[in-house]
N, C-alpha and C positions, 0 to 999 in steps of 0.2 A: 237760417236755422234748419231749415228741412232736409238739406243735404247730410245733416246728421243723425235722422229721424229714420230709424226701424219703422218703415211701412207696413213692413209684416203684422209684428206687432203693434202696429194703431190698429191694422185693421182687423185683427184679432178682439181689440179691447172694446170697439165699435160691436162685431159682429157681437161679444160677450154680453154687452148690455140690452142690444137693440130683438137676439133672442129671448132675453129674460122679460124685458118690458114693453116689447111689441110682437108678441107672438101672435103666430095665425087664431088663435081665441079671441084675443083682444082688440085686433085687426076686424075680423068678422064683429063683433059688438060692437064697434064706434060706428063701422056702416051702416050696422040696421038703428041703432040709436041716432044716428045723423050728428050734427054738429061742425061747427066749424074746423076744428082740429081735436086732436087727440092734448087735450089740456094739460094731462097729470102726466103725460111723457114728454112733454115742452120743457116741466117741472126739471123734471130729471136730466135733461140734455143741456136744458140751462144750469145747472149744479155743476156739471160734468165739462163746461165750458166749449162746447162745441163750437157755438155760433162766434168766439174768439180765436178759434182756429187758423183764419187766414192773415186777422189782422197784423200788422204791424207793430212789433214790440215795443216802439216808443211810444203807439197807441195804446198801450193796455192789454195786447193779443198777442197770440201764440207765435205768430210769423213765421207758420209752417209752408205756406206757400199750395200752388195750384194740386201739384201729387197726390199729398193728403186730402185736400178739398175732393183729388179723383175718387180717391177710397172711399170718402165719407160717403159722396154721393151714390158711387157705387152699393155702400152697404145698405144705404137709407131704402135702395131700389127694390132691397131682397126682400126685406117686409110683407109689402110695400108697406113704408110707415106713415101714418096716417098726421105728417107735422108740413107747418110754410117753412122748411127751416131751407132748401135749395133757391128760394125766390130772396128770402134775407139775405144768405150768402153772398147771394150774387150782385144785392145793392150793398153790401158792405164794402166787399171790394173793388164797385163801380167810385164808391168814395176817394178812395185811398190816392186821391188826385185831387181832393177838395181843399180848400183851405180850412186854418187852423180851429176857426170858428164852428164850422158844416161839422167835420167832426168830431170836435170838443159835443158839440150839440146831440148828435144822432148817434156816434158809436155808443157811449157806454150802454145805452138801454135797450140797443140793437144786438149785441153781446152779451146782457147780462139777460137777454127771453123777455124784458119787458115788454120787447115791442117789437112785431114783426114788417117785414118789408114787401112790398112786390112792385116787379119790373112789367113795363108796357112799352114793348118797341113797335116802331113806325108810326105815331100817334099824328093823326094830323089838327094842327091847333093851332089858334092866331096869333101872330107876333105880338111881343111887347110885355109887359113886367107882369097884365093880368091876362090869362089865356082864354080862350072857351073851345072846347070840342070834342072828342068820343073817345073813350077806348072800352072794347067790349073784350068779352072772355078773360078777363085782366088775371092770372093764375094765382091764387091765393089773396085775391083783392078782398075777398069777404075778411077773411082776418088780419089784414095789413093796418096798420095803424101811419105807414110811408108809403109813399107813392112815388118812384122813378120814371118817367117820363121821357125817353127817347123820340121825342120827335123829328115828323120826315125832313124837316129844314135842316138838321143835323145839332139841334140844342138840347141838351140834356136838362130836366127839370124835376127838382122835388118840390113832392107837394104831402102835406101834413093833411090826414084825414079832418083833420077837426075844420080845414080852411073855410074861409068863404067860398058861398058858391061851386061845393065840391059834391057834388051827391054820387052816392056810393050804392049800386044795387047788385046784392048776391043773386048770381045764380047758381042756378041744380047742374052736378056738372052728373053723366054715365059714369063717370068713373067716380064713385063714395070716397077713397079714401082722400081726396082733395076737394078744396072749392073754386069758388072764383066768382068775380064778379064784374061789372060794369061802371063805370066810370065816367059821368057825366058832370066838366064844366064849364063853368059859366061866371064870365068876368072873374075868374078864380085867379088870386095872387099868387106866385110861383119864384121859387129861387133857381136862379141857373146854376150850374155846376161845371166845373171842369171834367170830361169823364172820354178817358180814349175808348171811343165808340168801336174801333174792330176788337182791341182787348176785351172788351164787354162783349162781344157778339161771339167771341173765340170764347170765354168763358160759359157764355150759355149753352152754346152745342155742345160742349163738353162735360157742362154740367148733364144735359139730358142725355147722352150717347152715354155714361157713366152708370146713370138712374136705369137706362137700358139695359144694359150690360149684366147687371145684376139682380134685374126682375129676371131676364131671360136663364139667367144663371141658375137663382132659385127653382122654378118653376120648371126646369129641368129634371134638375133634383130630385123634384119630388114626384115627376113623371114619372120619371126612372124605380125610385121605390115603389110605386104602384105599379107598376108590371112585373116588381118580383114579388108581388104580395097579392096579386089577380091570379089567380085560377079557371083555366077553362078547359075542357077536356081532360081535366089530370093534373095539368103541370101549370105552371105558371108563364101568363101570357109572355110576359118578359122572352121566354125562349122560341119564340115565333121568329123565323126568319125577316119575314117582313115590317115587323116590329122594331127587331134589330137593326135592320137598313135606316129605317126612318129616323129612332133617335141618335144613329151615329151619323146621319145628316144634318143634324139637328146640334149637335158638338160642334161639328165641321166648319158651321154657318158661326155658333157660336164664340169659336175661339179665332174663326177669320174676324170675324167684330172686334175682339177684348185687344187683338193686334193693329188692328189701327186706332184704335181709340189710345193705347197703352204710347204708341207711336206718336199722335196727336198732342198729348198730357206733356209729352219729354219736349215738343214744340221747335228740334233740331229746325231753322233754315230763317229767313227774312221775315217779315211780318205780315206779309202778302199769302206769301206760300204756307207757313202755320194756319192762319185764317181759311184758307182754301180747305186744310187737313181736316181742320174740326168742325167744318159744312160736311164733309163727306164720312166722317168718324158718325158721325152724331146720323147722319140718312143710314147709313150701313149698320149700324145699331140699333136702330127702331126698326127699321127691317125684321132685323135679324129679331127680336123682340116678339111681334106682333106676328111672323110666322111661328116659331116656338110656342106661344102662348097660344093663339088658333088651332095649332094642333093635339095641345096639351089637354084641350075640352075635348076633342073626337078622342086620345087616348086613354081616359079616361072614363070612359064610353058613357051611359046612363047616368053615373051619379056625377059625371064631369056636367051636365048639363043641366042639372039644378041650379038655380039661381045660392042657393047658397053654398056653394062647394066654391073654396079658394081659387079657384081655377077662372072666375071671373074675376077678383081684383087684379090679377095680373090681367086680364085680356084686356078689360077697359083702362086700365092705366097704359101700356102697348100704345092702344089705337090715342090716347090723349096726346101721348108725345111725339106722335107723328104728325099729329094736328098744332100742338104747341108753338107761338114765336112764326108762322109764319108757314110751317109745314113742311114736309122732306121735298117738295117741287122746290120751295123756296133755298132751300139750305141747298140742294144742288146745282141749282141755277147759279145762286151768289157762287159757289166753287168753278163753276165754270167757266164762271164771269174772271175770276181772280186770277185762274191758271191759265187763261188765256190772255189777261193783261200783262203775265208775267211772262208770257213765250214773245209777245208781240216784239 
């Protein structure tokens, strides 16, 4: 179905709502209010069937496929909106391999906002039907109600917050508009699941090289209008030469990203060589991210450096997602790992 899907406008009807209901006002008061997520725009995005987006039509879901899921996550970026909905995503269509049972059970209320998801790769945990052992920084673990579990042995596991022997501890992440937590168990009962572990790992870079993409996008943006709305000496900073150099290096960096990442999404070649693209979409994206955003506090000079100028949500979400899943060493290394399996 997505092959017939106006991307343009999803992304337009995404950007329509996620302006009106997660603007920088509202963004700013869920951070200093704290909480686990932004509740009343879960509301709305569950109305609006987002979190059915990727599923499979005879599942009950949109079966729009990964492009769209680009966009979403993309737009989610610009915000940054303050929802688990990229960690659900991503265990939704970790599913989409499970038998009839797993998701008869877990899609609809994963679909309909009841219930959210988050993913923890490379977990290391003890063989056999009840597990015991760690995963920390878990993304969005404080508000998951599901637990996916990629373990180092290569078995995929869910686990239901309510289980036995599951103990679940948030922590404070720098970056407000998300959480996360920690993940301690112990003789905890666990279902396996069928789940192609590189499609899942292709999916996560890409969901975060997306979420990149579109933090760094926004945050441009609106650099860019504060330096034609700064005045200094008379005229507006904006027409400083060196000014100018910087944020049309800043484009440059930007639209080198949105091209592999965009390259990546379309997933042209073997399953080796895609996997390789979206380790290296997803580093070249946080990159490009986390420079943009660093320099968006020095161009914004004095008020960019107050703790409450927007100009920190994007900085500390930047530095999260280079940190996320394992971290841009890691995401380049597996690439490098892949493209020279594939030369050999």
């Amino acid at each position: 179905m997505s092959d017939g899907i106006d991307l343009t406008e999803l992304r337009q009807g995404f950007r329509e709502v996620l302006s009106a209901e997660a603007g920088p006002e509202r963004v700013r008061r869920h951070v200093h209010e704290g909480g686990a997520f932004d509740r009343d725009l879960a509301g709305t995005i569950a109305g609006l069937g987002w979190s059915a987006l990727g599923v499979a039509e005879a599942d009950g879901g949109l079966g729009l496929g990964l492009p769209a899921l680009a966009v979403l996550y993309e737009e989610l970026g610009r915000g940054p909106a303050c929802l688990p909905l990229m960690t659900t995503l991503l265990v939704i269509d970790a599913l989409k391999d499970a038998p009839d049972s797993v998701r008869g059970r877990w899609l609809p209320p994963l679909m309909s906002g009841d219930l959210f998801a988050a993913l923890a790769l490379d977990v290391g945990l003890s063989a056999g039907e009840r597990v015991t052992g760690r995963a920390v920084h878990v993304l969005h673990g404080d508000a998951a109600g599901l637990f996916l579990l990629s373990a180092t042995d290569g078995r995929h596991l869910l686990v239901p917050r309510e289980a036995a022997g599951l103990t679940v501890l948030p922590t404070a992440l720098v970056d407000r508009t998300r959480g996360a937590a920690s993940l301690d168990l112990s003789d905890t009962p666990v279902l396996p699941v069928p789940v192609d572990g590189a499609a899942l790992r292709r999916h996560t870079a890409l969901a975060l090289a997306c979420d990149s993409v579109g933090g760094a996008d926004a945050i441009l943006e609106k650099t860019v209008e504060y330096l034609k709305i700064r005045t200094q000496f008379g005229q507006p900073i904006g027409g400083f030469q060196a000014l100018k150099h910087r944020t049309a290096n800043h484009k440059l960096r930007l639209e080198s990203a949105r091209a592999l990442v965009d390259l990546a999404v379309r997933g042209d070649g073997d399953g080796q060589r895609v996997l390789a693209l979206a380790h290296l979409a997803r580093a070249h994206a946080v990159e490009a991210y986390v420079t943009i955003a660093d320099d968006a506090v020095q161009l914004h000079g004095g008020i960019g450096f107050t703790w409450e100028h927007e100009c920190h949500h994007y900085l500390k979400r930047a530095w999260l997602n280079r940190a996320l899943f394992g971290g841009e060493d890691v995401a380049l290394d597996a690439a490098a790992a892949l493209l020279t399996e594939d030369v050999a």
